[in-house]
C-alpha positions as CSV (number, residue, x, y, z in Angstrom):
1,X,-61.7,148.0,-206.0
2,X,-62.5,151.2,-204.5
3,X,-65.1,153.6,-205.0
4,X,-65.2,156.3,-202.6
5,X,-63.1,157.7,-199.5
6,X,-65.3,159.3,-196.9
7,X,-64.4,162.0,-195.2
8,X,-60.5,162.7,-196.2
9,X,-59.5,165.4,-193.5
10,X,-58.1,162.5,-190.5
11,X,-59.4,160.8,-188.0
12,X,-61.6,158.2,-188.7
13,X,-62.3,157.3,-192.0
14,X,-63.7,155.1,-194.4
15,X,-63.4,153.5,-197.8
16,X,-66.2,151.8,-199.9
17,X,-65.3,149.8,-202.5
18,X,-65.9,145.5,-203.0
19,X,-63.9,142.7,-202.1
20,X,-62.5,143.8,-199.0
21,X,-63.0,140.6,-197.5
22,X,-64.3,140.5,-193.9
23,X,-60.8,139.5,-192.4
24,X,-59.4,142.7,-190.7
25,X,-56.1,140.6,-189.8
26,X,-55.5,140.6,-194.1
27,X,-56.1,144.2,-194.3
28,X,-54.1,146.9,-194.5
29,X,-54.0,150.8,-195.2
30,X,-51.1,153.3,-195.4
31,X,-51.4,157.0,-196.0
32,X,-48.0,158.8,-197.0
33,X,-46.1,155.9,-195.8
34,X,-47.4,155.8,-192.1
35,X,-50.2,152.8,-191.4
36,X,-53.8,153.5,-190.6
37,X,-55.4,151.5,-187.7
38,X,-58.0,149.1,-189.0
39,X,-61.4,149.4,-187.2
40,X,-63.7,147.1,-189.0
41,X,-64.1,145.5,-192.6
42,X,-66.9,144.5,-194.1
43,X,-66.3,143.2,-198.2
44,X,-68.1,146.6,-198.8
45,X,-66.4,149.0,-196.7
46,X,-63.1,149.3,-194.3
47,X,-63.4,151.7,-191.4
48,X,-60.0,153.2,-190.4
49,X,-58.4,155.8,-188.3
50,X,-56.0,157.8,-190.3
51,X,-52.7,158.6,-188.8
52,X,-51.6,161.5,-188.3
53,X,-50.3,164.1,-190.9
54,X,-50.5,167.2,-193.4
55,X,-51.1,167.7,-196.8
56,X,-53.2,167.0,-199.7
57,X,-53.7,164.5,-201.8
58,X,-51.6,162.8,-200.1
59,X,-51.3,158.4,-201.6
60,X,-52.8,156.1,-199.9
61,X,-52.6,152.6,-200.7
62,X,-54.8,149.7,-199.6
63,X,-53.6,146.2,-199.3
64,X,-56.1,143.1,-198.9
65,X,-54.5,140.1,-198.8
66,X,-51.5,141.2,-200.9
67,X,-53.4,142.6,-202.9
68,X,-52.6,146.4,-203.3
69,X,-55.0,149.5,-204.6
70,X,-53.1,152.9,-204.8
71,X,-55.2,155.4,-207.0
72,X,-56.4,156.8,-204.0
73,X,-55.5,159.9,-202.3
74,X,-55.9,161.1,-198.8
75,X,-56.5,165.1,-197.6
76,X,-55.7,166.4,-193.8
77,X,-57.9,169.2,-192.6
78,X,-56.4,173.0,-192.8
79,X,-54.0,173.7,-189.8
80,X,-56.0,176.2,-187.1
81,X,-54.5,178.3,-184.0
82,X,-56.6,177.7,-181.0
83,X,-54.5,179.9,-178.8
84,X,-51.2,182.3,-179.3
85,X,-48.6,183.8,-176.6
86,X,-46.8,187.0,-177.1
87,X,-47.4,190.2,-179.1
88,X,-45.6,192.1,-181.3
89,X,-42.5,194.0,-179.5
90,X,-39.1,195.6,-179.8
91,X,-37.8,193.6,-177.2
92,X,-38.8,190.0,-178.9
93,X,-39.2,186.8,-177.3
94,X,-40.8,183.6,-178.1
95,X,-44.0,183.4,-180.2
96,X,-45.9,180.3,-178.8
97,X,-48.7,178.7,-181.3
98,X,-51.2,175.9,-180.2
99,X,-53.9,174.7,-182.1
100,X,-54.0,171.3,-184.9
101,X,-52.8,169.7,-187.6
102,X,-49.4,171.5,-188.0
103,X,-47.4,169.0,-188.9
104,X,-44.2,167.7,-187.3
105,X,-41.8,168.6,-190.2
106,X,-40.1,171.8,-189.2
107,X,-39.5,172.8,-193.1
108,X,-43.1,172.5,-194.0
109,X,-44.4,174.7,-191.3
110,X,-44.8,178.7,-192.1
111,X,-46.7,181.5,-190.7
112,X,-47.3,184.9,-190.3
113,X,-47.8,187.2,-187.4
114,X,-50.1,190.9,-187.6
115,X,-49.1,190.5,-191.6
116,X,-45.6,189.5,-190.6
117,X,-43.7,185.9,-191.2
118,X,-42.1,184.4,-189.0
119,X,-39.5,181.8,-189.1
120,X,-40.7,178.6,-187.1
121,X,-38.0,177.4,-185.1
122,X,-39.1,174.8,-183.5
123,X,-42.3,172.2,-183.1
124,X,-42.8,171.8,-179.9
125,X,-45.4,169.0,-179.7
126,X,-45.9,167.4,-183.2
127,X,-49.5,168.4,-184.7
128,X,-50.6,171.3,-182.0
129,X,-47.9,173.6,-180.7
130,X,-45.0,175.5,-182.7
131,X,-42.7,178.1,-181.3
132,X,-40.6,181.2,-183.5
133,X,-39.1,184.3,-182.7
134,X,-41.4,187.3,-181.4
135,X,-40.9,189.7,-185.0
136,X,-40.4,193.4,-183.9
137,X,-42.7,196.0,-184.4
């Protein structure tokens, strides 16, 4: 059973709930489809590291022993920009974005530049950097 999900933005997590066993090896937790890594488990509580991803409430299921509990769902913290290359020009360019939790799905990425979207055209490192075309002024 599971009672509460604390925090739900990534990295590491946990979930309180009972019968969780205290057998790590039996444990198991998935978040959109991709596994967590088990850090401890306690029959009260499982600690986890959430892999990465986007979106929110997104399902996560947790399986103890074949046993599986899905009513839970999972939330990834807001994409930031750390740093940006390139400014609005005739000439154009490359646009070059770095910051977190962007994704690696080049569809679901989207962004605007001085009011301005751009088309993302390519991630270039999963989660932190994307690239598109510099939009003229």
């Amino acid at each position: 059973t599971v009672n509460d999900l604390t925090p739900t933005s990534g990295g590491t997590a946990s979930v309180s709930g009972t019968n969780f066993g205290t057998n790590s090896g039996v444990v198991s937790i998935t978040i959109g489809g991709s596994s967590a890594t088990i850090k401890s488990v306690t029959q009260t509580l499982v600690s986890f590291d959430s892999p990465q991803g986007v979106g929110k409430n997104v399902p996560m299921e947790i399986n103890v022993n074949g046993q599986k509990e899905n009513v839970v769902t999972f939330s990834y913290a807001a994409p930031t920009i750390t740093t940006s290359s390139g400014s609005r020009s005739t000439s154009g360019g490359i646009l070059l974005v770095s910051g977190t939790n962007f994704g690696n799905v080049l569809g679901s990425v989207s962004s605007t530049f001085d009011g301005v979207a751009i088309i993302v055209n390519s991630i270039t490192i999963p989660h932190t950097q994307i690239s598109a075309p510099n939009p003229s002024s």
